[in-house]
C-alpha positions in Angstrom: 0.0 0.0 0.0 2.7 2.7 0.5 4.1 1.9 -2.6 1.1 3.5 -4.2 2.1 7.0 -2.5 5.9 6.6 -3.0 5.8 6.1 -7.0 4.0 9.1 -8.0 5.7 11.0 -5.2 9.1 10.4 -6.8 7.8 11.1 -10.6 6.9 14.4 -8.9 10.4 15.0 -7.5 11.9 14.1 -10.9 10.1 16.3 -12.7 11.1 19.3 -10.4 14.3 18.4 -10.8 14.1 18.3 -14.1 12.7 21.6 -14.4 15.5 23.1 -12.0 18.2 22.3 -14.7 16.9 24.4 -17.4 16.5 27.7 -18.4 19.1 31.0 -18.0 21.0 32.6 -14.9 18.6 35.2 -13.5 20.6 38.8 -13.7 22.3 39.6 -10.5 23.0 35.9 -9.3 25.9 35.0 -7.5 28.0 32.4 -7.2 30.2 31.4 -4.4 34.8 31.6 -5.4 35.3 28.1 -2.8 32.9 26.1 -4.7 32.2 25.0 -8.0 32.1 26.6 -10.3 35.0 28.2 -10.3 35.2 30.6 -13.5 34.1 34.5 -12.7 35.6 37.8 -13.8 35.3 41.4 -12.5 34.1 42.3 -16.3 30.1 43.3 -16.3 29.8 41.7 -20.2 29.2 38.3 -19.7 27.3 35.3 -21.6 24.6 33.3 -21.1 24.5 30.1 -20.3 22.4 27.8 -22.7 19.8 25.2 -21.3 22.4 22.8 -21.3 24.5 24.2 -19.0 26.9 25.6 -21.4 28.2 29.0 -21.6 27.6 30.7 -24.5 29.8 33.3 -26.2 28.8 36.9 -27.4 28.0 37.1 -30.7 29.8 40.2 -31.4 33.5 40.0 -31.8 35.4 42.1 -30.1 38.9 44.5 -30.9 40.9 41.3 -30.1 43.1 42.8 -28.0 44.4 41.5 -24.6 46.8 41.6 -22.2 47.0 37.9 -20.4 49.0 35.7 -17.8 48.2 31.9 -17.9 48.9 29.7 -15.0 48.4 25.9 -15.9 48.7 23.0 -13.9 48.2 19.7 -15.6 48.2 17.5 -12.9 49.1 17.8 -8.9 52.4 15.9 -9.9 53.6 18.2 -12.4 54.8 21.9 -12.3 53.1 25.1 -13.1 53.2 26.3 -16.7 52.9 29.7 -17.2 52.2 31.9 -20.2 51.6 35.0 -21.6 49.0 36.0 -24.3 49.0 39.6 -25.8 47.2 40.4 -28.8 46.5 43.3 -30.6 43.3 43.2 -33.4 43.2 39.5 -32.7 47.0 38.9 -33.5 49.2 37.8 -31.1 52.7 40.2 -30.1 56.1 39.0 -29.9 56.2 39.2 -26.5 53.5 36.2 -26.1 54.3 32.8 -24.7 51.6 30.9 -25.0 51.5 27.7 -27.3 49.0 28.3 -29.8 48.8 32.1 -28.9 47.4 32.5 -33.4 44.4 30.7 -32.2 44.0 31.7 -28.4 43.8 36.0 -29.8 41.3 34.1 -32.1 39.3 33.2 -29.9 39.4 35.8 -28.2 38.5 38.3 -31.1 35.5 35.9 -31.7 34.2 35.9 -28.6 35.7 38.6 -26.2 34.0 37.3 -23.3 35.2 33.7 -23.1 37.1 34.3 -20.2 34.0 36.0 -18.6 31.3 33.6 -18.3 27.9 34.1 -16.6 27.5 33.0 -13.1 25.9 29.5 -12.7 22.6 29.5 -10.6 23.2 27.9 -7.1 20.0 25.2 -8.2 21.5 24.4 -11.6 22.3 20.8 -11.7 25.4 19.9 -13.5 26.8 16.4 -14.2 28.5 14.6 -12.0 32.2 13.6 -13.9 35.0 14.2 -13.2 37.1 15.9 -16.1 40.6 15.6 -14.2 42.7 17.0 -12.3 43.7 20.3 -14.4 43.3 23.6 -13.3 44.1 27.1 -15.1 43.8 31.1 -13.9 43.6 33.7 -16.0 44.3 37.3 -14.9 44.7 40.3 -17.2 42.3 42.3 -19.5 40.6 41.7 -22.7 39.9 44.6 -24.8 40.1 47.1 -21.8 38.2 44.7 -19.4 39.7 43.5 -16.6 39.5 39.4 -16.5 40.3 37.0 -13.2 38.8 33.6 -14.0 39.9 30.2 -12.7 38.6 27.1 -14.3 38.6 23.3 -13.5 37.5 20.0 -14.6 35.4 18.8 -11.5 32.1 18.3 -12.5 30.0 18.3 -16.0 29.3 22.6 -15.9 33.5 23.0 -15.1 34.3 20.6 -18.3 32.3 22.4 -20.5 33.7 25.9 -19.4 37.2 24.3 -19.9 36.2 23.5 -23.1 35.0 26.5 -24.5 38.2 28.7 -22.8 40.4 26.0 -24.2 42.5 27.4 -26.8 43.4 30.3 -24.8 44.2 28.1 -21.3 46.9 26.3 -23.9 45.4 22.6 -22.9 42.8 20.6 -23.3 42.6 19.5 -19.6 44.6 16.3 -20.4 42.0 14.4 -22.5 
């Protein structure tokens, strides 16, 4: 007999739950810097996320300039990589470091704020992998904007910032 109150019960909670995942950061939300996720900036233009979960990038292409240091640590194990990223109309300067710095001022110019993604709701559910144990922070500005973003690979929302920073981080979090 209490089976016949527990079923629908939990259809009920699944549903909610399902409804909790969708749908777009409310303006002015918040998210905590100890816990995931762990990508903010101080810069005011930042993208939505899609239903998915994914952060989506501005349309509108920017100057492609920035001024950028890269810390990237592959694993516990291994040592800090750093690198430097400075572009000017989406092409990278002599003075850069970074790996694939052609691609990173791409990306960049394409979508300025990458490195600025929109605060995930406190209820939005995100998948619970693990990407590994990379981590990269990002501190400089991007066409005049101040950027201080940290990213990881710790749960299904971090993986899928990761990837879309990727090019300018200079890894692809060890996959």
């Amino acid at each position: 007999m209490r089976m016949r109150f527990v079923r629908p019960l939990l259809a009920v909670l699944a549903v909610a739950g399902l409804a909790a995942c969708s749908g777009n950061p409310t303006p002015g939300s918040t998210i905590s810097r100890t816990e995931a996720p762990s990508s903010s900036a101080t810069s005011s233009g930042s993208p939505n996320s899609t239903p998915s979960g994914k952060p989506s990038v501005s349309a509108a292409p920017g100057a492609g300039n920035a001024e950028l240091s890269i810390t990237l640590v592959e694993t516990p194990e291994s040592a800090p990589q750093s690198f430097t990223l400075v572009c000017t109309n989406g092409v990278p300067a002599a003075e850069s470091s970074h790996p694939s710095a052609a691609e990173a001022c791409t990306s960049l110019k394409n979508g300025p704020s990458l490195l600025s993604p929109a605060p995930m709701r406190t209820d939005q559910a995100c998948t619970m992998q693990y990407g590994g144990p990379a981590t990269a922070k990002v501190t400089g500005s991007v066409d005049g904007k101040e950027v201080s973003a940290s990213f990881n690979r710790t749960d299904g929302c971090q993986i899928a910032l990761w990837d879309a920073a990727k090019s300018v981080l200079g890894s692809d979090g060890g996959l």
